[in-house]
C-alpha positions as CSV (number, residue, x, y, z in Angstrom):
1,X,41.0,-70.6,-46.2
2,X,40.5,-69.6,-50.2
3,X,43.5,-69.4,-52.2
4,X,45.1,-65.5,-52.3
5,X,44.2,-63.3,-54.9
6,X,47.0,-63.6,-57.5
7,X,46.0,-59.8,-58.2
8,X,46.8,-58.3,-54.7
9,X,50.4,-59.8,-54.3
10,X,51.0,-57.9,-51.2
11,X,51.9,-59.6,-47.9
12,X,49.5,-62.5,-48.9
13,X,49.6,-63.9,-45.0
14,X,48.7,-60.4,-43.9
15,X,45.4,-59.4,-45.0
16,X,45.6,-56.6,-42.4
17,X,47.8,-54.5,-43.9
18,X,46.0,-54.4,-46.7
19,X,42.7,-53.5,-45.0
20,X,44.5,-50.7,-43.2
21,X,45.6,-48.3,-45.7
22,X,43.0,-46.3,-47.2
23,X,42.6,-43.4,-49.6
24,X,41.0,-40.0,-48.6
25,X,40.3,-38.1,-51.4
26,X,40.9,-34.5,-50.3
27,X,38.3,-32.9,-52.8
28,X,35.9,-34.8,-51.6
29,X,35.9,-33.8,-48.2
30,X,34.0,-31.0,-46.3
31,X,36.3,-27.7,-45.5
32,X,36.3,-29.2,-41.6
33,X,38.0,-32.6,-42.7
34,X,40.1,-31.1,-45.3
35,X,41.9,-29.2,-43.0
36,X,42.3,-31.6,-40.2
37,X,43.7,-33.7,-43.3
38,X,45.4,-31.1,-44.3
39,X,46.8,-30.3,-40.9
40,X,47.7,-34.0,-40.8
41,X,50.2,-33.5,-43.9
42,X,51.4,-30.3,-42.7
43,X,53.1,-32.5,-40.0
44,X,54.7,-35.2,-42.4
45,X,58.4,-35.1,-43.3
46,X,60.9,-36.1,-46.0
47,X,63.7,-38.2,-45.2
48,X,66.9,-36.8,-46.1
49,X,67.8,-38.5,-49.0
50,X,64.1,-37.7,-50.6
51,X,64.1,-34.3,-51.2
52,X,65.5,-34.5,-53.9
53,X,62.8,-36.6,-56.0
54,X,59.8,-35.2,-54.1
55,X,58.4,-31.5,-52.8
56,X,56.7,-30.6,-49.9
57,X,54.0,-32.7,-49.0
58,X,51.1,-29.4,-48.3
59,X,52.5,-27.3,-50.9
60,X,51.5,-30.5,-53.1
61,X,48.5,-31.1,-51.5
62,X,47.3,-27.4,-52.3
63,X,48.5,-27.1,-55.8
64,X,46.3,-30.2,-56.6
65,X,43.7,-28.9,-54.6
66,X,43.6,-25.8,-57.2
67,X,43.8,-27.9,-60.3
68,X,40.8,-29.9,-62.0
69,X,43.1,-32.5,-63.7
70,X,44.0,-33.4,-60.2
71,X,43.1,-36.0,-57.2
72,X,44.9,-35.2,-54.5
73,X,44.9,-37.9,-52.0
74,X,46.0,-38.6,-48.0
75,X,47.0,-42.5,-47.2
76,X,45.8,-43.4,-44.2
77,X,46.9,-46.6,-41.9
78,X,45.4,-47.7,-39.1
79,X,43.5,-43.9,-38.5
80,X,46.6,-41.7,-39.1
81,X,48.0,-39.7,-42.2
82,X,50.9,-41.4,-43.3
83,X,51.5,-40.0,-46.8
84,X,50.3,-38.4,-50.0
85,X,49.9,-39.1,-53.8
86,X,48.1,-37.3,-56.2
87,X,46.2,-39.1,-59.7
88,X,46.5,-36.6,-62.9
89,X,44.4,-37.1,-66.1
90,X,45.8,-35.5,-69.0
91,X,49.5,-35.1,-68.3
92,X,50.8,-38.7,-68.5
93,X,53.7,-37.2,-70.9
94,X,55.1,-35.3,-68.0
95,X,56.5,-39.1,-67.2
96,X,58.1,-39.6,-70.3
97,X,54.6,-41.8,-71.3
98,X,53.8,-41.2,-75.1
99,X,50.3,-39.7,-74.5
100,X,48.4,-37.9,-72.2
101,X,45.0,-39.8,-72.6
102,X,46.1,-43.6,-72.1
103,X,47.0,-43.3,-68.8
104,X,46.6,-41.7,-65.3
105,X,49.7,-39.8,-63.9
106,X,50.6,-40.7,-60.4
107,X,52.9,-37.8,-59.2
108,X,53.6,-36.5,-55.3
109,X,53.6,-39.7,-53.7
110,X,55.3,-40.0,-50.5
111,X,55.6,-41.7,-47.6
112,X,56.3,-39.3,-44.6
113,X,59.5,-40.7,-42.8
114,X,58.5,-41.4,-39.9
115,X,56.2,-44.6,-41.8
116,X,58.6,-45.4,-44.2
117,X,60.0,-49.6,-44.4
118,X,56.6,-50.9,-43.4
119,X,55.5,-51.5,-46.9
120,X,52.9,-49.0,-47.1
121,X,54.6,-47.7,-50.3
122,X,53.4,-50.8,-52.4
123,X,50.3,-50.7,-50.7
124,X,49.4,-47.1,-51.3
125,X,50.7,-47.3,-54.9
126,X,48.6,-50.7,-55.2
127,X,45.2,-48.6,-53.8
128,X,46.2,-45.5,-56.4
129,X,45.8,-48.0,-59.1
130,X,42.2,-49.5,-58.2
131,X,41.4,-45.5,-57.4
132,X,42.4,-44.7,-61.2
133,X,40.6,-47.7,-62.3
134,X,37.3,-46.4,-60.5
135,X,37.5,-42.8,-61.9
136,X,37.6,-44.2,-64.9
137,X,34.3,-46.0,-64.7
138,X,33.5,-42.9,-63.1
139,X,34.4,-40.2,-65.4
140,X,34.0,-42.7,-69.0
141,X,37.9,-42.2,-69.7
142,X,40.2,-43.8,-71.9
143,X,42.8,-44.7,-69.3
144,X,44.0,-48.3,-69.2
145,X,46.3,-48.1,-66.7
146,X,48.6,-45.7,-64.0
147,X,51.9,-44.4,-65.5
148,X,54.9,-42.5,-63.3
149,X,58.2,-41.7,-63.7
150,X,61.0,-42.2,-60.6
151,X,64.5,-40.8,-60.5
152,X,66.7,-43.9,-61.1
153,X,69.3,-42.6,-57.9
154,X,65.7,-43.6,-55.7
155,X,66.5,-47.2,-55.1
156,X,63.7,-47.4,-52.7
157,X,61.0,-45.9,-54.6
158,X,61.7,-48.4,-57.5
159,X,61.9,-51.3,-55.9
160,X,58.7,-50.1,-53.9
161,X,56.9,-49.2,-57.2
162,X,57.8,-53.1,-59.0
163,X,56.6,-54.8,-55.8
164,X,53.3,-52.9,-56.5
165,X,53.4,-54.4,-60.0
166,X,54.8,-51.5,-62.0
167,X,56.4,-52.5,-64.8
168,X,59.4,-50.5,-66.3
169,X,58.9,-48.9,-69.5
170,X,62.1,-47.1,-70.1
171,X,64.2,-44.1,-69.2
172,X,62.8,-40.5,-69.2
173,X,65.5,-37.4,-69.5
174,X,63.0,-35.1,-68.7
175,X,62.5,-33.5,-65.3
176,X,64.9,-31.5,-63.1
177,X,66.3,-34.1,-60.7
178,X,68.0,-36.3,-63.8
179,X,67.4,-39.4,-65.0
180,X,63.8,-41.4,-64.3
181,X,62.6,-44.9,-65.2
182,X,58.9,-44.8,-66.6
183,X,56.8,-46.9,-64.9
184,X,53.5,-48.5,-65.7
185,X,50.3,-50.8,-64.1
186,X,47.7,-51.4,-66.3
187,X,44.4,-51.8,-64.7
């Protein structure tokens, strides 16, 4: 068996988890599988003590949709719709990040409830980074890396975001839910 990949980090013994979570990018989807994704995140839910860090997963979903800064995304595992993120070039500031143009901005990221304590979080987060990496190559950005910024009263979301390798960069005062640690993965 080769060694792990030092790089991944996740669940080393359990390659499956990590082949099970995948990325659909929403704007890259016909109008029929957009909306049977989009019916798929019209059924996810916060838990209770998320609401306050994190909108409504569809509303997100659409809003991103509209933009063209935006990447909306669905995480799949193992065939079903388990949570959303969206990748933002030019707006890294919003996360307390000194630039817009060095960095992607992963915002709307959830987990719907019902999925949640599996360690899909890291995962997803994880995939968001490779994504940002690719549209880079893609697009011939300046992005080195994925930036965010989580409340600090989200014990799980931190903790889920450093096991994906984000590193913390400070505290950000901006927002309207209080307090946030900046968070960054270079590529």
């Amino acid at each position: 068996m080769p060694d792990d990949d030092p790089e991944l980090n996740v669940f080393p013994r359990d390659r499956t988890a990590l082949a099970s979570v995948w990325l659909i990018p929403l704007k890259m989807l016909d109008d029929d599988a957009r909306a049977i994704q989009l019916g798929a995140v019209a059924e996810m839910a916060l838990a209770a003590d998320q609401t306050d860090f994190v909108g409504d997963p569809l509303r997100m979903m659409l809003i991103s949709l509209e933009e063209e800064s935006r990447s909306p995304y669905v995480i799949e595992a193992n065939g079903e719709g388990v949570g959303v993120l969206t990748l933002q070039w030019g707006a890294a500031r919003l996360a307390g990040w000194p630039d817009d143009e060095s960095a992607w901005l992963l915002r709307g990221f959830l987990i719907d409830s019902k999925s949640q304590g599996r360690g899909l979080g890291v995962l997803a987060a994880k995939a968001a980074v490779e994504e940002a990496r690719k549209l880079t190559a893609r697009q011939g950005g300046g992005q080195a890396g994925v930036v965010l910024s989580v409340n600090e009263r989200n014990p799980a979301g931190l903790a889920a975001y450093a096991k994906a390798g984000f590193v913390d960069c400070g505290r950000y005062l901006g927002g309207n839910s209080g307090p946030q640690r900046i968070m960054y993965k270079a590529f």
